[in-house]
VMD Tcl script that builds the backbone (N, CA, C; Angstrom):
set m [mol new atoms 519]
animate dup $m
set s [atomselect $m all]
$s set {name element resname resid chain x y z} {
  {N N UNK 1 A 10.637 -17.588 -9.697}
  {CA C UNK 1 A 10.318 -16.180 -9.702}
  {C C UNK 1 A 8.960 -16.014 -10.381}
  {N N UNK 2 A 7.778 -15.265 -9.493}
  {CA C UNK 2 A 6.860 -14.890 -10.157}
  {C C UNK 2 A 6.850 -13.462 -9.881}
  {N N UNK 3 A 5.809 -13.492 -11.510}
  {CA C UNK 3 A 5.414 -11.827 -11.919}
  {C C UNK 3 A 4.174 -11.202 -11.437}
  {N N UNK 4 A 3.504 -10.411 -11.898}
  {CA C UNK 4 A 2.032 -10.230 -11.841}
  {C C UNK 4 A 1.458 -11.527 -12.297}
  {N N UNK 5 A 0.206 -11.844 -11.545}
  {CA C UNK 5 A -0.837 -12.868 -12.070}
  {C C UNK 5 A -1.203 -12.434 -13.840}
  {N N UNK 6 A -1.314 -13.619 -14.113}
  {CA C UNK 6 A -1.705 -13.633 -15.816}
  {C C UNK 6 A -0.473 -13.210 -16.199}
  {N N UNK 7 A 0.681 -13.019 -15.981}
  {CA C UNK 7 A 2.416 -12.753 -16.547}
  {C C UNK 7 A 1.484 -11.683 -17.748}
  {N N UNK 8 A 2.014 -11.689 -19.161}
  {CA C UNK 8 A 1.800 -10.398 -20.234}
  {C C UNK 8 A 0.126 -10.725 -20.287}
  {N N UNK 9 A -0.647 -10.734 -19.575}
  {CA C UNK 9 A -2.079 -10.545 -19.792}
  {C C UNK 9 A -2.806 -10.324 -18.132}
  {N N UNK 10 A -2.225 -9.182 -18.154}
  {CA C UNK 10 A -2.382 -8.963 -16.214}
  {C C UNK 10 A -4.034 -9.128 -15.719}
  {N N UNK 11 A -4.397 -9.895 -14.479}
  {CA C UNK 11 A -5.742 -9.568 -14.319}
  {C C UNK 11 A -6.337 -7.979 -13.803}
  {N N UNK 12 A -5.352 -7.131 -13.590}
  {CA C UNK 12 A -5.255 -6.065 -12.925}
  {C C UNK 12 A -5.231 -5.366 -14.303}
  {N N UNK 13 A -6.076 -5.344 -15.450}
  {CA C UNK 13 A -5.198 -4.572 -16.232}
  {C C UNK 13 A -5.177 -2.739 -16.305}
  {N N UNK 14 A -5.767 -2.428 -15.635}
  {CA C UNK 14 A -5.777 -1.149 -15.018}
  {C C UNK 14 A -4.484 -0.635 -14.138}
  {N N UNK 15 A -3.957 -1.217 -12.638}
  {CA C UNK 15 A -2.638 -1.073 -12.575}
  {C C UNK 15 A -1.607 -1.906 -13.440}
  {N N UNK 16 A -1.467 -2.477 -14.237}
  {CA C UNK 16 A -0.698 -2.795 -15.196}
  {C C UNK 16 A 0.470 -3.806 -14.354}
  {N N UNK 17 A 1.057 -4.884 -15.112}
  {CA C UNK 17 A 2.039 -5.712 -14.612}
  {C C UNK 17 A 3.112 -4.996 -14.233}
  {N N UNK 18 A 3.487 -3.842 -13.930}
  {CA C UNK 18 A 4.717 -3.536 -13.099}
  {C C UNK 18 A 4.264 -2.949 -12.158}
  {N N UNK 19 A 2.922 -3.000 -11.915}
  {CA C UNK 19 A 2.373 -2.897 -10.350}
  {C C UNK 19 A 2.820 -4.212 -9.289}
  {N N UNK 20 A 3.116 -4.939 -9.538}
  {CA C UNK 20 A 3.276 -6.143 -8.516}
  {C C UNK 20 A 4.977 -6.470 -8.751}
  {N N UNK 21 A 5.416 -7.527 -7.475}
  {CA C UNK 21 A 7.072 -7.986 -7.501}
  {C C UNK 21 A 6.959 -9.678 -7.450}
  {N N UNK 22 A 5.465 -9.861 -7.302}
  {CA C UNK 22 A 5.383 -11.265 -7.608}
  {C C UNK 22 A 5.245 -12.039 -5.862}
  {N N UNK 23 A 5.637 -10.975 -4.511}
  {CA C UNK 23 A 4.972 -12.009 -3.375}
  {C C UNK 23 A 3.616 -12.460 -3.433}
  {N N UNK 24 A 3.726 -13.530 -2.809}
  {CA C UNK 24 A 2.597 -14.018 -2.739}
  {C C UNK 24 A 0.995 -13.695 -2.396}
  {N N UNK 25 A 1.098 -12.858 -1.689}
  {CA C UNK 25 A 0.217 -11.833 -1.390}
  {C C UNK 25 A -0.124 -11.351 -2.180}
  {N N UNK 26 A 0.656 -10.513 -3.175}
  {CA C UNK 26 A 0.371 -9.989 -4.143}
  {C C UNK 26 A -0.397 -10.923 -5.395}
  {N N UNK 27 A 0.143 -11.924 -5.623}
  {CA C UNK 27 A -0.459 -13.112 -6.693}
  {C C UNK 27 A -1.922 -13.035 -6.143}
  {N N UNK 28 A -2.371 -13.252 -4.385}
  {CA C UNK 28 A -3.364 -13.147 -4.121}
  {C C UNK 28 A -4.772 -12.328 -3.866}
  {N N UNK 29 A -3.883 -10.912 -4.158}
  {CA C UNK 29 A -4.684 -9.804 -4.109}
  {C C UNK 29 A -5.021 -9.330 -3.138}
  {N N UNK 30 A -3.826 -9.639 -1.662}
  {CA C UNK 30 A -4.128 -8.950 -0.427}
  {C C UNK 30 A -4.174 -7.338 -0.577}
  {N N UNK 31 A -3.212 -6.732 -1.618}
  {CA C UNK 31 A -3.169 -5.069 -1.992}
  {C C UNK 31 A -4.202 -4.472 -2.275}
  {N N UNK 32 A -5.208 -5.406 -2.499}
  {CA C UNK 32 A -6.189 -5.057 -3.525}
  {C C UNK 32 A -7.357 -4.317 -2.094}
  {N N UNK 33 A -8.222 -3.489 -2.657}
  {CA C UNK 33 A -9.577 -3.037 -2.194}
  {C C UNK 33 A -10.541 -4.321 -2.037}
  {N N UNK 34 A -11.536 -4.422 -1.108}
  {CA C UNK 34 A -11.860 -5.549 -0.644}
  {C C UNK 34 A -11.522 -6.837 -1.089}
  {N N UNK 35 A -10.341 -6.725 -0.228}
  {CA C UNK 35 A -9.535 -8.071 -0.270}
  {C C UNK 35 A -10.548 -8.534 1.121}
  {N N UNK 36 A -10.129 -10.207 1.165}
  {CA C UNK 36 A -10.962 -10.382 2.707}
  {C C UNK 36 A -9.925 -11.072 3.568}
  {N N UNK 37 A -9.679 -9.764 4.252}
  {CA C UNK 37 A -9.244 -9.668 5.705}
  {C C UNK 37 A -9.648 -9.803 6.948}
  {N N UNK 38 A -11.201 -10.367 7.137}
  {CA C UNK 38 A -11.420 -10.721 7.922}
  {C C UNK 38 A -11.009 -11.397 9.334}
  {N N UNK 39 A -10.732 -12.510 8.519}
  {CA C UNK 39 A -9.922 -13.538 9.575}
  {C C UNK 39 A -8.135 -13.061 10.022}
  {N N UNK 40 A -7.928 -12.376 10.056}
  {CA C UNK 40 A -6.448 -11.705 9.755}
  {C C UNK 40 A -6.706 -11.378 11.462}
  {N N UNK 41 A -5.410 -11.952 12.192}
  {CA C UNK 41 A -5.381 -11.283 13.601}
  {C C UNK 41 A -5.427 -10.153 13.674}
  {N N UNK 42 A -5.692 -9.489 14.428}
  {CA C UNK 42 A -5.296 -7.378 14.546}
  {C C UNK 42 A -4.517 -7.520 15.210}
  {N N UNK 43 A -3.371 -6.548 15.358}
  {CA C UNK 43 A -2.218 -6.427 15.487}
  {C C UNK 43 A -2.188 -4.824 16.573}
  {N N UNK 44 A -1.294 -4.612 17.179}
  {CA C UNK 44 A -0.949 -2.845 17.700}
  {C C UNK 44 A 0.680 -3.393 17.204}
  {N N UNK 45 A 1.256 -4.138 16.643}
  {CA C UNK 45 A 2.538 -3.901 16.391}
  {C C UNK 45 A 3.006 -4.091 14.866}
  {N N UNK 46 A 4.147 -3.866 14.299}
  {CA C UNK 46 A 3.742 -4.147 12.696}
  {C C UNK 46 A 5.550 -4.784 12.865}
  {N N UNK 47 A 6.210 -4.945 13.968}
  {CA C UNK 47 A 7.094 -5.736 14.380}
  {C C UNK 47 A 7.412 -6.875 14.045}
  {N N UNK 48 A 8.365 -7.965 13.599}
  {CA C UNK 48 A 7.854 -8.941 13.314}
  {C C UNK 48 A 8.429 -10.047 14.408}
  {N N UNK 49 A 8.033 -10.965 14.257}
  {CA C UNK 49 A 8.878 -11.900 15.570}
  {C C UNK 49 A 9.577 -13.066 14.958}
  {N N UNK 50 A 9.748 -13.403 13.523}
  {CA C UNK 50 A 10.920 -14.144 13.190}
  {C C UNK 50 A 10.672 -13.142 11.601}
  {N N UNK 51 A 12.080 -13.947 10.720}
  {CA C UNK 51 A 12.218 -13.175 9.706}
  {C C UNK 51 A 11.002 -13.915 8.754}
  {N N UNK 52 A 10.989 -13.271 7.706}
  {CA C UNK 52 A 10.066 -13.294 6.373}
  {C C UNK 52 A 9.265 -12.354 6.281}
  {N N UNK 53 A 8.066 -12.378 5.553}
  {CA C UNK 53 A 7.164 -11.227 5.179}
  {C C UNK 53 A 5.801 -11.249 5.899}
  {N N UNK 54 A 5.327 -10.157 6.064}
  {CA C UNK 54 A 4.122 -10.103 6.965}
  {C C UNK 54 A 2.951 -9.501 6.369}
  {N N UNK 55 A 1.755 -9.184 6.144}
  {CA C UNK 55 A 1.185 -8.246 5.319}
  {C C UNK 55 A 0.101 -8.015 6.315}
  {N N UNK 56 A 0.301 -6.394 6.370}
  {CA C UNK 56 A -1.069 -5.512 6.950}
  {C C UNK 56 A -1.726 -4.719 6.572}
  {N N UNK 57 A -2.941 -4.905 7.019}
  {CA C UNK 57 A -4.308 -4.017 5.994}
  {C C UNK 57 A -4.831 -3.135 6.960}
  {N N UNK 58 A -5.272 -1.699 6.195}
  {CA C UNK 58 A -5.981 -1.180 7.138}
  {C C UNK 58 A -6.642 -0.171 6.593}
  {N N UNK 59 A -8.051 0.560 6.874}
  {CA C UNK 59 A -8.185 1.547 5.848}
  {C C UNK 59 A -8.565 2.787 6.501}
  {N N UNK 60 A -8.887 3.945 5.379}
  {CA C UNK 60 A -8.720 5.467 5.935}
  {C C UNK 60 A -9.911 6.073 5.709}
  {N N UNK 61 A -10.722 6.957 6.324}
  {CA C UNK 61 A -11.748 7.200 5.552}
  {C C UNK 61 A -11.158 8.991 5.173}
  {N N UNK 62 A -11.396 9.395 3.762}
  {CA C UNK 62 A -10.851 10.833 3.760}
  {C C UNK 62 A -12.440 11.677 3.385}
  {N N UNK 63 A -12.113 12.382 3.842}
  {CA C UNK 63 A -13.110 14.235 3.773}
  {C C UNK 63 A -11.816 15.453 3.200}
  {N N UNK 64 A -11.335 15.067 1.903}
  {CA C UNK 64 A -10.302 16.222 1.966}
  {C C UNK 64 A -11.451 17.817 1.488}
  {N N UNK 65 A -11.037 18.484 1.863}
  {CA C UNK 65 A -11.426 19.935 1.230}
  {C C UNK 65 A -12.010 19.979 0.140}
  {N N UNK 66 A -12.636 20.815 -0.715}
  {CA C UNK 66 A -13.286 21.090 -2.038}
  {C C UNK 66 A -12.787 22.048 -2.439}
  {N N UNK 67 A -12.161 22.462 -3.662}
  {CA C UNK 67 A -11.917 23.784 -4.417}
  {C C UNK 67 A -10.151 23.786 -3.929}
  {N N UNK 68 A -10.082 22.656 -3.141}
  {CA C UNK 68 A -8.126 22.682 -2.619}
  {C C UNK 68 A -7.305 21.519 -3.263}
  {N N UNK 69 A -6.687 21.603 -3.721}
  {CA C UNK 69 A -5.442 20.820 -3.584}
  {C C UNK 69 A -4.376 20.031 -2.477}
  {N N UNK 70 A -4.689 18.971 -2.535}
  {CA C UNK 70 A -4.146 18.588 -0.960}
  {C C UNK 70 A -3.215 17.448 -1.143}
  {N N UNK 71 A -1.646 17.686 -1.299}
  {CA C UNK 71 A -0.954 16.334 -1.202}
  {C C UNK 71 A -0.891 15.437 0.174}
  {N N UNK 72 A -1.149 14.257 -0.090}
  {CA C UNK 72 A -1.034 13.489 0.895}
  {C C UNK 72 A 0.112 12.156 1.220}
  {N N UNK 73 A 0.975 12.177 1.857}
  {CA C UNK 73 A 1.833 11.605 2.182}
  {C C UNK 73 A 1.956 10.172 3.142}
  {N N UNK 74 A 2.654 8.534 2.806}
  {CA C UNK 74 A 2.414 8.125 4.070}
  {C C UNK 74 A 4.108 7.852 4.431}
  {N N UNK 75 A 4.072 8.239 6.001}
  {CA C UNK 75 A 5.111 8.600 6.616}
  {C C UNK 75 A 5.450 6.968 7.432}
  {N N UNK 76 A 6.537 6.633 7.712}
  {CA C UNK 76 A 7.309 5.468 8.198}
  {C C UNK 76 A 8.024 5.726 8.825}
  {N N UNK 77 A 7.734 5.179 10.477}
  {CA C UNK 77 A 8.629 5.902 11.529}
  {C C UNK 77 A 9.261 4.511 12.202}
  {N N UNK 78 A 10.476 4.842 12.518}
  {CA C UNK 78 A 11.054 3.950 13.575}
  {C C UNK 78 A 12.546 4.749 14.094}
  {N N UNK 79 A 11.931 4.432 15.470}
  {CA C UNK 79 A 12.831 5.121 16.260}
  {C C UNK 79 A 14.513 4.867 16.466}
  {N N UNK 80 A 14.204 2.937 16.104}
  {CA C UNK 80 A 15.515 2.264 16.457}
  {C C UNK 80 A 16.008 2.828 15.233}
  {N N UNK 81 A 16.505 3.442 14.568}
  {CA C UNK 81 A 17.334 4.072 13.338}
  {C C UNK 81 A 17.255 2.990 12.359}
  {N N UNK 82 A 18.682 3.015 11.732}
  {CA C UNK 82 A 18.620 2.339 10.514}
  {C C UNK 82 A 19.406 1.104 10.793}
  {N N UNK 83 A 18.962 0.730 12.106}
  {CA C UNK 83 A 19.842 -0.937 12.739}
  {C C UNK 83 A 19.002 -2.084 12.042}
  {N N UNK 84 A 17.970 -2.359 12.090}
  {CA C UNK 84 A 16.733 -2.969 11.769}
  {C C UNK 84 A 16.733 -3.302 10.231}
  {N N UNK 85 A 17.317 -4.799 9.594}
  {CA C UNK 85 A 16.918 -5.037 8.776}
  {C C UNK 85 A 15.578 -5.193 7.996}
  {N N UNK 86 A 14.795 -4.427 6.985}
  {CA C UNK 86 A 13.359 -5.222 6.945}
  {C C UNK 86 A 13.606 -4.375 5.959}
  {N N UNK 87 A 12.107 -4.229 4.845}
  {CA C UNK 87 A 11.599 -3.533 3.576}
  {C C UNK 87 A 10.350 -3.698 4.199}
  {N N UNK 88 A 9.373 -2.194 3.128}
  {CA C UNK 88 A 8.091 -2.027 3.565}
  {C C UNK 88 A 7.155 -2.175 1.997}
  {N N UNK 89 A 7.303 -3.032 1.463}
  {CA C UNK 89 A 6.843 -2.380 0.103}
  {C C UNK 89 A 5.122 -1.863 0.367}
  {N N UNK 90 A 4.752 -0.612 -0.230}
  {CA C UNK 90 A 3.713 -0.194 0.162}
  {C C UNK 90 A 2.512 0.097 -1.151}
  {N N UNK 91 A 1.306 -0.065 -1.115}
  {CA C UNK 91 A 0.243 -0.685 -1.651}
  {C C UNK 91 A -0.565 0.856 -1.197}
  {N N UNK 92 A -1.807 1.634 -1.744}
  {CA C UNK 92 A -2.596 2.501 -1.571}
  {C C UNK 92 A -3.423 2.174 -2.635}
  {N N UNK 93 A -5.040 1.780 -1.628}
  {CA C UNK 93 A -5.775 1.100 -3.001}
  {C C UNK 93 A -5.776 0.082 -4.122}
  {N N UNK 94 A -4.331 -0.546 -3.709}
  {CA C UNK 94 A -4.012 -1.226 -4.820}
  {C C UNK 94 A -2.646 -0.810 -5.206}
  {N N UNK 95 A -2.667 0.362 -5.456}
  {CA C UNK 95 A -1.353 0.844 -6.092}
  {C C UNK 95 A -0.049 0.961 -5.483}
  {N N UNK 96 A 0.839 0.521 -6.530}
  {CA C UNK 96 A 2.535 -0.018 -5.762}
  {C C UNK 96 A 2.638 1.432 -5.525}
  {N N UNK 97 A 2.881 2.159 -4.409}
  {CA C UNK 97 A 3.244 3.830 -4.092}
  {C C UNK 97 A 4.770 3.924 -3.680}
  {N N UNK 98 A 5.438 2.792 -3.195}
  {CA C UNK 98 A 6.943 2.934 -2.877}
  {C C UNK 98 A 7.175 1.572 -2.516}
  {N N UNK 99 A 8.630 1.996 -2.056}
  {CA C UNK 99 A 9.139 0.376 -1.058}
  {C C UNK 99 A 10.338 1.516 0.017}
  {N N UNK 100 A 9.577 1.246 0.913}
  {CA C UNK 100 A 10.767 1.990 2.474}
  {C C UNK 100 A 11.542 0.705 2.904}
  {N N UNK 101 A 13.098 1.074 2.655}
  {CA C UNK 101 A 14.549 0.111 3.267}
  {C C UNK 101 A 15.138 0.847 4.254}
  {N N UNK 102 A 14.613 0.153 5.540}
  {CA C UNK 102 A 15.002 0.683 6.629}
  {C C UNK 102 A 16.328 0.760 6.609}
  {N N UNK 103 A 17.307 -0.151 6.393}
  {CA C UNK 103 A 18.789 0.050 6.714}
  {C C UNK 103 A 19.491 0.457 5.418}
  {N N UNK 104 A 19.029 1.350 4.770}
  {CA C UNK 104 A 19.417 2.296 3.490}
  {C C UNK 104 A 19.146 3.707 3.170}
  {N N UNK 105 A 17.562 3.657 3.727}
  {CA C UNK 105 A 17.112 4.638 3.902}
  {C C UNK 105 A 17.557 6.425 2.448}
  {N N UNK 106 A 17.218 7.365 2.779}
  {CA C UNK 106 A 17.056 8.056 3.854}
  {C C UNK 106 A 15.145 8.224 4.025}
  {N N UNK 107 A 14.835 8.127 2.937}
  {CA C UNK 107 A 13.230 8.443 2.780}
  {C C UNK 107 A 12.305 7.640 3.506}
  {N N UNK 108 A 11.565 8.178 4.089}
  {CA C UNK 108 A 10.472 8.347 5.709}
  {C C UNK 108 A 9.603 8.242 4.766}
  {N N UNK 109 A 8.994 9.621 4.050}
  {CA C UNK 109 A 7.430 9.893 3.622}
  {C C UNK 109 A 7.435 9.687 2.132}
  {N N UNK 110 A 6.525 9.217 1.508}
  {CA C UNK 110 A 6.024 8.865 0.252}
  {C C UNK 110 A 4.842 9.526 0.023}
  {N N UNK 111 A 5.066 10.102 -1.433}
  {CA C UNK 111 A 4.214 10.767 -1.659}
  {C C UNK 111 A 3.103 10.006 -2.603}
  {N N UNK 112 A 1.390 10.387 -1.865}
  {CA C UNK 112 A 0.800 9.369 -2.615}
  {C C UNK 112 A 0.058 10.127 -4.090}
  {N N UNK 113 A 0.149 9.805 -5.130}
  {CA C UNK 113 A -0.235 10.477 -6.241}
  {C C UNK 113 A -1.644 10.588 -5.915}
  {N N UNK 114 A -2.491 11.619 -6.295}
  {CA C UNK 114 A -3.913 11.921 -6.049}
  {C C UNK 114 A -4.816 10.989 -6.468}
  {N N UNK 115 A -4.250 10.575 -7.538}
  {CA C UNK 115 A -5.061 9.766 -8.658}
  {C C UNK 115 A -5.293 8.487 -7.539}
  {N N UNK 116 A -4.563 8.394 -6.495}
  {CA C UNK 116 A -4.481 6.650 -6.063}
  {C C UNK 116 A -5.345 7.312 -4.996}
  {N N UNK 117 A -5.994 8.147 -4.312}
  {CA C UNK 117 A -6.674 8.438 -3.325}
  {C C UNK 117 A -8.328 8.611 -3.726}
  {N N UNK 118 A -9.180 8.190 -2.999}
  {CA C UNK 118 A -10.852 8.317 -2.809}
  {C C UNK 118 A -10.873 9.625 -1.850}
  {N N UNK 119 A -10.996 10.593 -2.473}
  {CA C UNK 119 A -10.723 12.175 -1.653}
  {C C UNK 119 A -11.953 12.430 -0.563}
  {N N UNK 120 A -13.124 11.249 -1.083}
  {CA C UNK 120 A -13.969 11.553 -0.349}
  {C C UNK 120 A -14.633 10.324 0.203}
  {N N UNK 121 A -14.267 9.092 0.533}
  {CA C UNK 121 A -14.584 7.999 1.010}
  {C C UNK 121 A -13.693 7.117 1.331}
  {N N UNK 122 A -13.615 5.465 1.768}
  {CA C UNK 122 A -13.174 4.881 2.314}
  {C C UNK 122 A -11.727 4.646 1.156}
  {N N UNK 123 A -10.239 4.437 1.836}
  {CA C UNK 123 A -9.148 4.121 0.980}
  {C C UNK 123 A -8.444 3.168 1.507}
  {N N UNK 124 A -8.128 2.174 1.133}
  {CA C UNK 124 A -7.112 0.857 1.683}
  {C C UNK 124 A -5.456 0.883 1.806}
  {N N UNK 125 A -5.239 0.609 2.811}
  {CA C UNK 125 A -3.369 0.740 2.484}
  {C C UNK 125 A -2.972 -0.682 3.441}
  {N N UNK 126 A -2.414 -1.244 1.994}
  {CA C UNK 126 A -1.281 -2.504 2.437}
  {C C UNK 126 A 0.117 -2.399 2.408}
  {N N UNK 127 A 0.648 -3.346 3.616}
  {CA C UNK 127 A 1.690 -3.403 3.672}
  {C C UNK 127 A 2.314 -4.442 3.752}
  {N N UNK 128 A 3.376 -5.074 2.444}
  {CA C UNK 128 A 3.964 -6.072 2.780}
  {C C UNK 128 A 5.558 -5.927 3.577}
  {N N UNK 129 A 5.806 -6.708 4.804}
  {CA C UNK 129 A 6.875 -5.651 5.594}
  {C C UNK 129 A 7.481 -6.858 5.365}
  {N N UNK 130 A 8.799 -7.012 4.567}
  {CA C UNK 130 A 10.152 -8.280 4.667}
  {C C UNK 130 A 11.090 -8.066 5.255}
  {N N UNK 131 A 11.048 -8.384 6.739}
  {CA C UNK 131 A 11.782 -8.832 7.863}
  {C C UNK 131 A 12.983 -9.521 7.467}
  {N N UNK 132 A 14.501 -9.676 7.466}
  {CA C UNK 132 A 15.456 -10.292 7.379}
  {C C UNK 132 A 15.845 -11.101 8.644}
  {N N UNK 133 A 15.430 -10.275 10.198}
  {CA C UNK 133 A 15.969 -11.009 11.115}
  {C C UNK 133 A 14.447 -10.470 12.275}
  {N N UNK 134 A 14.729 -11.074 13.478}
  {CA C UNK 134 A 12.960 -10.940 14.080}
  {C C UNK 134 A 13.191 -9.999 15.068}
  {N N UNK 135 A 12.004 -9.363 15.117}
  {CA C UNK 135 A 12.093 -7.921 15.782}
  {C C UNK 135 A 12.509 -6.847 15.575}
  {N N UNK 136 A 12.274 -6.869 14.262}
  {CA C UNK 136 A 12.062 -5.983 12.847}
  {C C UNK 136 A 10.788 -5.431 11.825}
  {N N UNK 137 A 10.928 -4.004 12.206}
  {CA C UNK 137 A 9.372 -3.495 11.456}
  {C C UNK 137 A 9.176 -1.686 12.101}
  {N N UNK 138 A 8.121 -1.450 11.264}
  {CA C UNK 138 A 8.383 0.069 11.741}
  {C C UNK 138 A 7.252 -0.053 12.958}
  {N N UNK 139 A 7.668 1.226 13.858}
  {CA C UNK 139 A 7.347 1.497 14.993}
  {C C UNK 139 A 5.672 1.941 14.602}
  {N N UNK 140 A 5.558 2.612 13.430}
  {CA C UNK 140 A 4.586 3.293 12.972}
  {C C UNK 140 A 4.232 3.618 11.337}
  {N N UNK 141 A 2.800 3.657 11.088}
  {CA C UNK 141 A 2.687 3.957 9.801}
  {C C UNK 141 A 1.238 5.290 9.793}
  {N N UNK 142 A 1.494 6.337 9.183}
  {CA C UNK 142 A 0.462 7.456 9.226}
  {C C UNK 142 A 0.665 7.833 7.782}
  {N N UNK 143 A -1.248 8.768 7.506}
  {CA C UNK 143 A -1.042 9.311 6.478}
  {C C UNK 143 A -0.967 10.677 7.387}
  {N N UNK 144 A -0.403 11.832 5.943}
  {CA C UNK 144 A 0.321 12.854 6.561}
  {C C UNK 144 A 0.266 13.736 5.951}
  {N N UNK 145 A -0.824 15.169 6.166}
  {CA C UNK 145 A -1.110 16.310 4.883}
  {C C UNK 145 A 0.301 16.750 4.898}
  {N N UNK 146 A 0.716 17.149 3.662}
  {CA C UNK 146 A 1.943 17.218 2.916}
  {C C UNK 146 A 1.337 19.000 2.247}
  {N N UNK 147 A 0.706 19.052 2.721}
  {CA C UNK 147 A 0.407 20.804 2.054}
  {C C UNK 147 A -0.875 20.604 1.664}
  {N N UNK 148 A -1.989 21.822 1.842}
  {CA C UNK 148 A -3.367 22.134 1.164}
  {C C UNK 148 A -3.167 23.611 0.426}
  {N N UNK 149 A -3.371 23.980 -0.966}
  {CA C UNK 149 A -3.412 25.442 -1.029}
  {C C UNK 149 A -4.868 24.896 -2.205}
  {N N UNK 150 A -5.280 26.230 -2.517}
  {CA C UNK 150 A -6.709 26.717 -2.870}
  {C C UNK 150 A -6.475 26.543 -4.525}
  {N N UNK 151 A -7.604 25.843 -4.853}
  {CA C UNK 151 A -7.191 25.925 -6.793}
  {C C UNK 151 A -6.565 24.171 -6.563}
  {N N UNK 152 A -6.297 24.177 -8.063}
  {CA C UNK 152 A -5.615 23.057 -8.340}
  {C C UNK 152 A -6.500 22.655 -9.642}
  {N N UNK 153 A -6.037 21.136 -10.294}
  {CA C UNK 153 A -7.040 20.729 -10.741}
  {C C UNK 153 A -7.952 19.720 -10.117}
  {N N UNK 154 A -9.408 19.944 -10.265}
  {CA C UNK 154 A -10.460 18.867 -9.576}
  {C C UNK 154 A -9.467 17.534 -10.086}
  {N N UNK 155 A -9.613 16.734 -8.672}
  {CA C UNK 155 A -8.807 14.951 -8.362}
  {C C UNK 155 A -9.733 14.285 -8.192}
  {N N UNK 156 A -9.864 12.787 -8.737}
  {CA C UNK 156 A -10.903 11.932 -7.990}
  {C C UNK 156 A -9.961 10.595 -8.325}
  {N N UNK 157 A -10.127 9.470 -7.956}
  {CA C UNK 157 A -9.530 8.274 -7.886}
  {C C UNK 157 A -9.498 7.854 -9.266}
  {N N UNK 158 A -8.323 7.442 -9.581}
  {CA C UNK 158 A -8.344 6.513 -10.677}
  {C C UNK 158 A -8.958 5.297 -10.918}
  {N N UNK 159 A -10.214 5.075 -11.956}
  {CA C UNK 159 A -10.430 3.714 -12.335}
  {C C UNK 159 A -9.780 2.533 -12.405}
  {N N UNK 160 A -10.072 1.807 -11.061}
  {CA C UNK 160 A -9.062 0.580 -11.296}
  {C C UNK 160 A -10.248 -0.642 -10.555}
  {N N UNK 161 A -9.629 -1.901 -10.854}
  {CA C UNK 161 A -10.596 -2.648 -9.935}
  {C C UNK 161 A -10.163 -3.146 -8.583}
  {N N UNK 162 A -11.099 -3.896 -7.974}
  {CA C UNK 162 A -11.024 -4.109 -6.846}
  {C C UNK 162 A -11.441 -5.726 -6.585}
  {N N UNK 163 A -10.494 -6.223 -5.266}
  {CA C UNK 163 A -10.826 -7.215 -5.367}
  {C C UNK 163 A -11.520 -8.304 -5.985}
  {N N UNK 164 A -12.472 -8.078 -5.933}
  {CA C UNK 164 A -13.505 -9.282 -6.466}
  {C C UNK 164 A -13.455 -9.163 -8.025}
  {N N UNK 165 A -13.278 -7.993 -8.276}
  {CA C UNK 165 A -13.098 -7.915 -9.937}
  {C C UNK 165 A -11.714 -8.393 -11.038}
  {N N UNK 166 A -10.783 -8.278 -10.148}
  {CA C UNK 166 A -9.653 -8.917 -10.508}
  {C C UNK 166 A -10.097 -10.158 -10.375}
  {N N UNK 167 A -10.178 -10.732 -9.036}
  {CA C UNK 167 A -10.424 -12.230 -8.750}
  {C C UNK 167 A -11.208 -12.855 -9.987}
  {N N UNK 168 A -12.614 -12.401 -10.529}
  {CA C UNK 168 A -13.490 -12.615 -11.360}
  {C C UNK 168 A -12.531 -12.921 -12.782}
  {N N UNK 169 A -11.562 -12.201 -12.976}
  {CA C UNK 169 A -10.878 -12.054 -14.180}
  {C C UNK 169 A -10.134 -13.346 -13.930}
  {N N UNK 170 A -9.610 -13.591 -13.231}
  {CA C UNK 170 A -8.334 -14.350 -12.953}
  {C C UNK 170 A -9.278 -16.203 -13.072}
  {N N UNK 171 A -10.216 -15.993 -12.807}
  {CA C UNK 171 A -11.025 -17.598 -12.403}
  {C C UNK 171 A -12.184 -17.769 -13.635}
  {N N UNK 172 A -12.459 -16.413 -14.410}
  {CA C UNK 172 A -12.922 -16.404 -15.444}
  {C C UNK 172 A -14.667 -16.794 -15.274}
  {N N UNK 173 A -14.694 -16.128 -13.536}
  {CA C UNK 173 A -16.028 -16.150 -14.044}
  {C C UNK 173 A -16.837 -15.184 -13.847}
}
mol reanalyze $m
mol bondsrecalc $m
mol representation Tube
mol addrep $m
């Protein structure tokens, strides 16, 4: 069983060691903001075709409003109901935002705290999806305005690092 990288001396120390569950991915910093995904096939399905874990990256660019308040939600759809063994644990920027259990359910949409959103530029969302049996995974993944009203308090992203800066921590150089 592993923890966050660096166990009680996290390299992340901004999301803090109960940001991670210890997959491997995670040890590697696929959650993370320029992680390099390059070489990563592209996909139109998030399905899986035998069991284990899969991880997909993808990012958003936002323009939310000025002077508004805007919750933003990401929604998890699958049509086949709750037949489909799998978990979605889900990543925004980095940040652990939920885990969707398809065959437990009932919760679809997750709400993403403001603090984990770039209200006005590019935002990353990973997904590690653990498949139990193959041909298992959601049909779909969207973000989803959850309400805009006028006022609020000014939001901007929480200070955290990003890829290469964790990495830097972790290799010490």
């Amino acid at each position: 069983m592993q923890g966050a990288e660096g166990g009680d001396r996290p390299a992340d120390t901004a999301r803090g060691l109960y940001n991670n569950g210890g997959l491997y991915g995670e040890r590697l910093g696929w959650h993370l903001p320029g992680a390099p995904d390059a070489s990563w096939a592209r996909t139109a399905s998030l399905k899986s075709d035998r069991p284990g874990v899969r991880w997909y990256r993808t990012t958003a660019r936002l323009d939310l409003p000025e002077g508004a308040d805007t919750a933003l939600g990401l929604r998890i759809e699958d049509a086949g109901g709750r037949t489909g063994k799998y978990r979605v644990q889900i990543f925004v920027n980095g940040w652990n935002t939920g885990q969707y259990v398809n065959d437990v359910g009932p919760q679809q949409e997750f709400v993403i705290p403001s603090g984990f959103l770039e209200p006005h530029g590019e935002n990353t969302v990973a997904l590690a999806v653990t498949a139990e049996q193959s041909g298992v995974g959601p049909d779909s993944v969207r973000l989803v305005n959850q309400g805009t009203v006028l006022g609020g308090v000014p939001a901007g992203q929480n200070a955290a690092p990003g890829y290469a800066a964790v990495r830097d921590r972790r290799t010490g150089r």
